[in-house]
NUPADREN-825165 format. One line per 2 residues: number of its first residue (from 1); their letters; for each residue x, y, z of N, C-alpha, C. Coordinates in Angstrom, 1 decimal. Each point is the difference from the previous one (the first is absolute). Layout:
<atoms>
NUM	A	X,Y,Z,X,Y,Z,X,Y,Z; ...
</atoms>
This chain:
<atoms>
1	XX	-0.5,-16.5,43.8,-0.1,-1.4,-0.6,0.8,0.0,-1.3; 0.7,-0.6,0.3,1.2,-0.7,-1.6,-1.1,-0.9,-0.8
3	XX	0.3,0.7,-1.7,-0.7,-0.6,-0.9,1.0,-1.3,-0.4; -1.1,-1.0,-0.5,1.2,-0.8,-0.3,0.2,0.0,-1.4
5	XX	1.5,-0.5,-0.1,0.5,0.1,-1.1,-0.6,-0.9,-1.0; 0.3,-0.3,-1.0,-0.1,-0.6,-1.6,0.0,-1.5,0.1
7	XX	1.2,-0.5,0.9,0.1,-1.4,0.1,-1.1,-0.3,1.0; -0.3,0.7,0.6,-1.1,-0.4,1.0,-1.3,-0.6,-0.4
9	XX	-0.5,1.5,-1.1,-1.4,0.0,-0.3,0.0,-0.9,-1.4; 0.9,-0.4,-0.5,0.2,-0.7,-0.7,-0.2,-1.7,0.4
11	XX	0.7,-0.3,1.1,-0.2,-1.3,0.6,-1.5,0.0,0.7; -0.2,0.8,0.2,-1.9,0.5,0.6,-0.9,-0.4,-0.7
13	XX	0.6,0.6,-1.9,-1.0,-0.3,-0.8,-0.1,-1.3,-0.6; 1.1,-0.2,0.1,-0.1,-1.9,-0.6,-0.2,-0.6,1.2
15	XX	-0.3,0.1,0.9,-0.7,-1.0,1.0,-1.7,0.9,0.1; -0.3,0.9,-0.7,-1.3,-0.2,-0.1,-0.8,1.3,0.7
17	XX	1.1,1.2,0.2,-0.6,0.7,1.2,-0.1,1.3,-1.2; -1.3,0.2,0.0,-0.8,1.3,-1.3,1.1,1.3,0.3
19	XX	-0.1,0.1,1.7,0.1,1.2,0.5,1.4,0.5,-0.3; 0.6,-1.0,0.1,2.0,-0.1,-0.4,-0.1,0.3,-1.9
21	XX	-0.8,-0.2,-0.5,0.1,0.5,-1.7,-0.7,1.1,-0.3; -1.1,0.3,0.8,-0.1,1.5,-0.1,0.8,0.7,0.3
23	XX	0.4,-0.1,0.8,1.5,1.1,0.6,1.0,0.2,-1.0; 0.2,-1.3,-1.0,0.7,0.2,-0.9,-0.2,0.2,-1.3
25	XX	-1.5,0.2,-0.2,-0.4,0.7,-0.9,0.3,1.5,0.4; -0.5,0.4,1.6,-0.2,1.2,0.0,1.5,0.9,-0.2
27	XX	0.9,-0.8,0.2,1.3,0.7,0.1,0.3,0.1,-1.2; -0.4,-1.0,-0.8,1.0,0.3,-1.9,-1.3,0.1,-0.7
29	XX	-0.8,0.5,0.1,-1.4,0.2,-0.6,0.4,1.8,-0.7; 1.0,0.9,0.3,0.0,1.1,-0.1,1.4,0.0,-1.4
31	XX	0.9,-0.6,0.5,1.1,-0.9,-0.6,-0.4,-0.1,-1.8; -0.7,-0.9,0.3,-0.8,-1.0,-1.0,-0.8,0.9,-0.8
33	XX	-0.5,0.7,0.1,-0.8,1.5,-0.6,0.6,1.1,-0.5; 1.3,-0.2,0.6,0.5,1.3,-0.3,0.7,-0.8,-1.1
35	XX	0.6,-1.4,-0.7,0.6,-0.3,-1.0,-1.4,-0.2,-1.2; -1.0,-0.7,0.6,-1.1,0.2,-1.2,-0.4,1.2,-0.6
37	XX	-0.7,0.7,0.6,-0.4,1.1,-0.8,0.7,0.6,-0.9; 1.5,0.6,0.8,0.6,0.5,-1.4,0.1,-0.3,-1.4
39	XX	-0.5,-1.7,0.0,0.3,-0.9,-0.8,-1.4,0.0,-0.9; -1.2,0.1,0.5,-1.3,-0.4,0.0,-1.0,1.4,0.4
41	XX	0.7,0.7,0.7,-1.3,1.4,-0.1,-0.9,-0.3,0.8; -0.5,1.0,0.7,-0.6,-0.1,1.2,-1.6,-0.1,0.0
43	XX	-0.2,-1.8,-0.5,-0.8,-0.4,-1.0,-0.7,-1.2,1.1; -1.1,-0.7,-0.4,-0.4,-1.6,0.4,0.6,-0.8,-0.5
45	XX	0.7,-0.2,-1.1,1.3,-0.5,-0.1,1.3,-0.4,1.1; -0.2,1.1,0.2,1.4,0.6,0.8,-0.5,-1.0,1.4
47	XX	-1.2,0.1,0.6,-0.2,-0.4,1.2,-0.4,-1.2,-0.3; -0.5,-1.1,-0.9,0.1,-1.0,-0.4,1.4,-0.8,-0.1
49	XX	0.7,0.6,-0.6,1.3,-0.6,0.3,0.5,0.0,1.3; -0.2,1.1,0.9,0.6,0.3,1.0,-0.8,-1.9,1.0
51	XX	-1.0,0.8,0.0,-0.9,-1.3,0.8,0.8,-1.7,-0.3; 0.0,-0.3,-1.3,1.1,-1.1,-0.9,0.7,-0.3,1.0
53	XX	1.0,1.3,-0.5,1.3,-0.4,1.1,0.1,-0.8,1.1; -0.5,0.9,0.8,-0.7,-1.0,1.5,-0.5,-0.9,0.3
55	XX	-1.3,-0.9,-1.4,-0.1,-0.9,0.0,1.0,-1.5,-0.2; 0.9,1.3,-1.0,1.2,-1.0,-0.4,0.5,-0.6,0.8
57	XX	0.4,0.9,1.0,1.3,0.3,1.1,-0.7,-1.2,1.1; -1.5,0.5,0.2,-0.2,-1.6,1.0,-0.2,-1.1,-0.4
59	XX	-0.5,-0.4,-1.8,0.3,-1.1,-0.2,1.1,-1.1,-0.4; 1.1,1.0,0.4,1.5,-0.4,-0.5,0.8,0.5,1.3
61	XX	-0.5,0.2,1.5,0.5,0.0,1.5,0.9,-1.2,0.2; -0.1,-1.1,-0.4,0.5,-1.0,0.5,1.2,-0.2,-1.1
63	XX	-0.2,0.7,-1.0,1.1,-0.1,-1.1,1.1,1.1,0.4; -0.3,0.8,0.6,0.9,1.5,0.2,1.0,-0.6,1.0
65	XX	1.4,-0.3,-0.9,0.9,-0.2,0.8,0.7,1.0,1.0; 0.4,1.1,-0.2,0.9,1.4,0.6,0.7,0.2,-0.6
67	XX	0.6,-0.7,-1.3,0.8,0.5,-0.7,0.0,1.6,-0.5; -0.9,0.5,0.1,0.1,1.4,-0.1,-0.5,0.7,1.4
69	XX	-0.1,1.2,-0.1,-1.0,0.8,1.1,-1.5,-0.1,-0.5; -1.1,0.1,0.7,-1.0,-0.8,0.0,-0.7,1.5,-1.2
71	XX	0.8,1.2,0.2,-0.8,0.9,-0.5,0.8,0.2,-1.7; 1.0,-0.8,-0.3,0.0,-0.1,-1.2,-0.6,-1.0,-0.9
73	XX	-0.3,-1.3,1.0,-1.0,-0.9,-0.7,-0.8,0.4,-0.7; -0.9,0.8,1.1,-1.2,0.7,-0.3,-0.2,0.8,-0.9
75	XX	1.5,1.4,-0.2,0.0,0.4,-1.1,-0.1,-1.0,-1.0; 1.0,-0.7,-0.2,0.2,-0.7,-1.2,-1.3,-0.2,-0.6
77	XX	-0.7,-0.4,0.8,-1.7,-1.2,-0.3,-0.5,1.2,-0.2; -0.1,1.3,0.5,-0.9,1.0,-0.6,0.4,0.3,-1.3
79	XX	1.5,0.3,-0.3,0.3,0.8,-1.0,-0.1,-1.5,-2.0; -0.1,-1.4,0.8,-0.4,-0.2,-0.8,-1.4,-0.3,-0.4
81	XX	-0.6,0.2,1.1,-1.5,-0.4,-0.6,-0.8,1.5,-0.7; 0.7,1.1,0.3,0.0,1.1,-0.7,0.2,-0.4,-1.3
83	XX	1.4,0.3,-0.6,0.0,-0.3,-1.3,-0.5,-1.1,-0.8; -0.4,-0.8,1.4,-1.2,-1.2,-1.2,-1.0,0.7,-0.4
85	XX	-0.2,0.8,0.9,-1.8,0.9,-0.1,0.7,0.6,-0.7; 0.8,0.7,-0.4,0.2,1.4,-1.3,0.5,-1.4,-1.4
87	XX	0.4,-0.6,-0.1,0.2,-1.4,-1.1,-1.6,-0.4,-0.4; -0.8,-0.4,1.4,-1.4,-0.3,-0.2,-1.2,0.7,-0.7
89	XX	0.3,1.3,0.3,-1.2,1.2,-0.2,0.6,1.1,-0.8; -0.1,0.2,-0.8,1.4,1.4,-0.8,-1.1,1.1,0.9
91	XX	0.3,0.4,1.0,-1.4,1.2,1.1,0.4,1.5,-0.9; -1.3,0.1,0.2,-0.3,1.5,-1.2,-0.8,0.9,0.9
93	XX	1.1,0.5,0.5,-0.7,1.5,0.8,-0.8,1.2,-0.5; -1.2,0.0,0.2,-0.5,1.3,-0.8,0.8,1.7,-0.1
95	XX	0.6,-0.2,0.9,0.5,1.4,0.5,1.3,-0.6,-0.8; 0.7,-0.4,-0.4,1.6,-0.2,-0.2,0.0,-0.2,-1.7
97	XX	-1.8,-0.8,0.0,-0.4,-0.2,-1.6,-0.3,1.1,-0.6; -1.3,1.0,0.7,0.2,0.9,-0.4,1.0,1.2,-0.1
99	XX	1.2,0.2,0.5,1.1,0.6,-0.4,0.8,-0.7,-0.9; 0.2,-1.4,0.0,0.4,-0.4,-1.4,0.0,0.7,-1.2
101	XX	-1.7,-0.2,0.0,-0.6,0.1,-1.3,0.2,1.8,-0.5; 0.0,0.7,0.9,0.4,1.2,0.4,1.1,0.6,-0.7
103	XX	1.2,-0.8,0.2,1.0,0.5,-0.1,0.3,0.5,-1.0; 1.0,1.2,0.1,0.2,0.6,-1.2,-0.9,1.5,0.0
105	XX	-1.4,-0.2,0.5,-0.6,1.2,0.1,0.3,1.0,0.8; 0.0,1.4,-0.6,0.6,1.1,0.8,-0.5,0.2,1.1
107	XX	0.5,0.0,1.4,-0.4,0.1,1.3,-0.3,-1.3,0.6; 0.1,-1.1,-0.2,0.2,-1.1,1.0,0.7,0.1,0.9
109	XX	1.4,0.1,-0.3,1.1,-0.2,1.0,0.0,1.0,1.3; -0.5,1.0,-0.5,0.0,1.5,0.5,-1.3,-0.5,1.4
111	XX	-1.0,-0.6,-0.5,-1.1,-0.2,0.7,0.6,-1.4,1.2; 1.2,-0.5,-0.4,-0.1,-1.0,0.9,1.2,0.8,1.1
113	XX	-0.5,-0.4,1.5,1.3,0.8,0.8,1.0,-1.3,-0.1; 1.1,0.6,0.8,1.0,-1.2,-0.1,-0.1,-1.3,0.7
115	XX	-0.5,-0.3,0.5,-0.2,-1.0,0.8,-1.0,-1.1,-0.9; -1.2,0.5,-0.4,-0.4,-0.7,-1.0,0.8,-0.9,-1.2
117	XX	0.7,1.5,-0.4,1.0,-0.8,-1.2,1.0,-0.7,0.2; 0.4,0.1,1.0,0.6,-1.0,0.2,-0.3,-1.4,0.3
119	XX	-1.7,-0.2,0.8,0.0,-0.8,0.2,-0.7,-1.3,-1.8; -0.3,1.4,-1.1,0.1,-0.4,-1.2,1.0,-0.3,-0.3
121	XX	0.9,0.4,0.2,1.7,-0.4,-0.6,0.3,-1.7,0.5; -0.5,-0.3,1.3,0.2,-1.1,0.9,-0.8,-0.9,-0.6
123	XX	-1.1,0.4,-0.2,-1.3,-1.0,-0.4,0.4,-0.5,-1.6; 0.8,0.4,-0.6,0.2,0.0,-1.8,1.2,-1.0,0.3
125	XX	0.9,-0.1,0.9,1.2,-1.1,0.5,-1.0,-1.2,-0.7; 1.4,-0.6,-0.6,-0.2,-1.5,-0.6,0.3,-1.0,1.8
127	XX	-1.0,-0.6,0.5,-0.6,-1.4,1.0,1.8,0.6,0.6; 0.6,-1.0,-0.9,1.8,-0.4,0.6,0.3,1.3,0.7
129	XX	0.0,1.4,-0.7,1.0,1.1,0.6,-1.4,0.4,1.3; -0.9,-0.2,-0.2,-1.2,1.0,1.1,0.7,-1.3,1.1
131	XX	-0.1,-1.2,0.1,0.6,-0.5,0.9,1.4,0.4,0.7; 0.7,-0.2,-0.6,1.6,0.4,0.3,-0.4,1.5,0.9
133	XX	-0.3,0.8,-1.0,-0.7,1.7,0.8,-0.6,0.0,1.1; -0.9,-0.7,0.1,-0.6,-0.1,1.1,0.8,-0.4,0.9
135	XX	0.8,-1.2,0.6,0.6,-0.7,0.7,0.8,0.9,0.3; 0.8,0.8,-0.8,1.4,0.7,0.4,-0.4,1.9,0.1
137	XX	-0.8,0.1,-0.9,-0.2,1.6,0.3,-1.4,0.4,1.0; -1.1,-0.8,0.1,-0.5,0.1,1.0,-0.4,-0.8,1.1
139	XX	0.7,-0.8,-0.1,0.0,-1.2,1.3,0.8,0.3,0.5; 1.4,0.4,-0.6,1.3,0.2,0.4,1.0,-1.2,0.5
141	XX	-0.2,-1.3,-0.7,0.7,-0.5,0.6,1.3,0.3,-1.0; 1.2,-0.7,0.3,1.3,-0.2,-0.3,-0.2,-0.8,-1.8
143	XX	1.1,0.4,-0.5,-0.3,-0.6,-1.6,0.5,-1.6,0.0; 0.3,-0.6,1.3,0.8,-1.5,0.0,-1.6,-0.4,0.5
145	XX	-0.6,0.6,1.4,-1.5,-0.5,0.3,-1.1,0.0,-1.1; 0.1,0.8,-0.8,-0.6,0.1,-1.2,0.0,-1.2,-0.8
147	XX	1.0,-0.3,-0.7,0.5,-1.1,-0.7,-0.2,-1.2,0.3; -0.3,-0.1,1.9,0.3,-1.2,0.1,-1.8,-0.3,0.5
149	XX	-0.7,0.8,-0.3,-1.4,0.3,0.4,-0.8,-0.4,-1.5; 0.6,0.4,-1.0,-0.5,-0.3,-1.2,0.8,-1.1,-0.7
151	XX	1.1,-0.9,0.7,0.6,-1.0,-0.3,0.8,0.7,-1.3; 0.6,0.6,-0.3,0.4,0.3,-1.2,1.8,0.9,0.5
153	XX	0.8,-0.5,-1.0,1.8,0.4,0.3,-0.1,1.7,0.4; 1.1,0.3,0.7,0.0,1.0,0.4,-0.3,1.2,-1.4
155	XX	0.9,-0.8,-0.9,0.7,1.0,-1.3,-1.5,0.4,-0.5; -1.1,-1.1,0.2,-1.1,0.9,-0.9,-1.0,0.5,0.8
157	XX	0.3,-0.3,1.4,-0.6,1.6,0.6,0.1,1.0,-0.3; 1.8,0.3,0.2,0.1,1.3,0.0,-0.5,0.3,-1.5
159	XX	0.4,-1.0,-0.8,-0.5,0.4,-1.6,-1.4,0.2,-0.3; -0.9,-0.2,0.7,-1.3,0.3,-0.1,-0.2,1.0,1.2
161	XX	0.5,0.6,1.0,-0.2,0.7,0.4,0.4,1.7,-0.5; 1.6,-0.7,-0.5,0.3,1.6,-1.1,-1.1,0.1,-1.2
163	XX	-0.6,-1.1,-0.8,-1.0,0.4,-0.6,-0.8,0.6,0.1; -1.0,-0.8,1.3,-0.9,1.0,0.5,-0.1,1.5,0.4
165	XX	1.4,0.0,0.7,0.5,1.6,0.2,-0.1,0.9,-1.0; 0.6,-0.5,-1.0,0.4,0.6,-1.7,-1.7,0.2,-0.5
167	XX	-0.9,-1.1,0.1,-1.0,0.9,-0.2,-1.1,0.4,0.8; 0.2,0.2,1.5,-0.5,1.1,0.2,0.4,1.3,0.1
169	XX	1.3,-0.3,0.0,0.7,1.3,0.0,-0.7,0.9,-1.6; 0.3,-0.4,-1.4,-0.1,0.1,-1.2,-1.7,0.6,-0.3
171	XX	-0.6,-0.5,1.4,-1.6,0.5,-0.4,-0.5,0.9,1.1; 1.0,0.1,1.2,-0.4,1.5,1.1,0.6,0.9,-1.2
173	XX	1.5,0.2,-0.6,0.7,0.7,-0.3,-0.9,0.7,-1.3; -0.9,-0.6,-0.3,-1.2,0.6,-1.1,-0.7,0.7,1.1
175	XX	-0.5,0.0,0.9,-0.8,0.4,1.0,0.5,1.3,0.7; 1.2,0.3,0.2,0.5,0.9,0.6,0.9,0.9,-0.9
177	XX	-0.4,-0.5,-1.3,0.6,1.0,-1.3,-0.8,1.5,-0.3; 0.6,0.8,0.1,-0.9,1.1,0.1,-0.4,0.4,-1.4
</atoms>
């Protein structure tokens, strides 16, 4: 059995059929999570916004022209109702607060493995570059889809994404200093 595509469950759902918008939650439900959290931390937050999204997405069904593909809509609507929630809430992680406050003391860094620290290095990103980062270094899209997902000129993608690069690069490179 052939799933149906996007235009289908889309015309499904604006004529009223639940079963046609689950489907398309279930398909960009994984999508949609994988741009939040990086953004938001794998938090109630995180799945509050996610949930958003979707509500968004069906109360604005009849507004969703096709001008894009239906799964950068979605980004989009995720990645900004994220940085409203990080604009809305300055979120203070106990684990990221307490190495904050930490820092500087002998054996922190040592105590965190790499993967941690970095995901410290990611979490310290000023809203603008953890976006750009996310979209292009672990979403993987293209730096033109990027841009055109956060509505913003190509020039200060890449310029906020060489930023972002510069400092995570700048704070592994403390981490892997012997």
């Amino acid at each position: 059995m052939v799933e149906p595509d996007d235009t289908e469950l889309l015309e499904r759902s604006r004529g009223g059929d639940m079963a046609a918008f689950k489907l398309l939650v279930q398909r960009y439900e994984g999508p949609v999570a994988g741009v939040i959290k990086p953004i938001l931390g794998n938090t109630p937050e995180a799945e509050d916004v996610g949930q958003e999204v979707f509500i968004r997405f069906y109360d604005s069904l009849n507004k969703f022209r096709g001008d894009s593909k239906l799964s950068t809509y979605l980004i989009r609507i995720a990645i900004n109702l994220s940085l409203n929630e990080l604009k809305r809430k300055k979120r203070t992680n106990s684990h990221y607060a307490t190495l904050e406050a930490a820092e500087g003391v002998k054996g922190v860094d040592e105590m965190m493995d790499l993967k941690e620290h970095l995901d410290y290095a990611f979490e310290r990103l000023e809203p603008e570059f953890k976006a750009v980062a996310t979209l292009r270094l672990i979403e993987g899209y293209s730096t033109e889809e990027t841009a055109g997902i956060l509505e913003i000129p190509l020039g200060t993608a890449l310029s906020r994404l060489a930023r972002a690069q510069q400092k995570l690069r700048i704070s592994l490179s403390k981490k892997l200093k012997p």
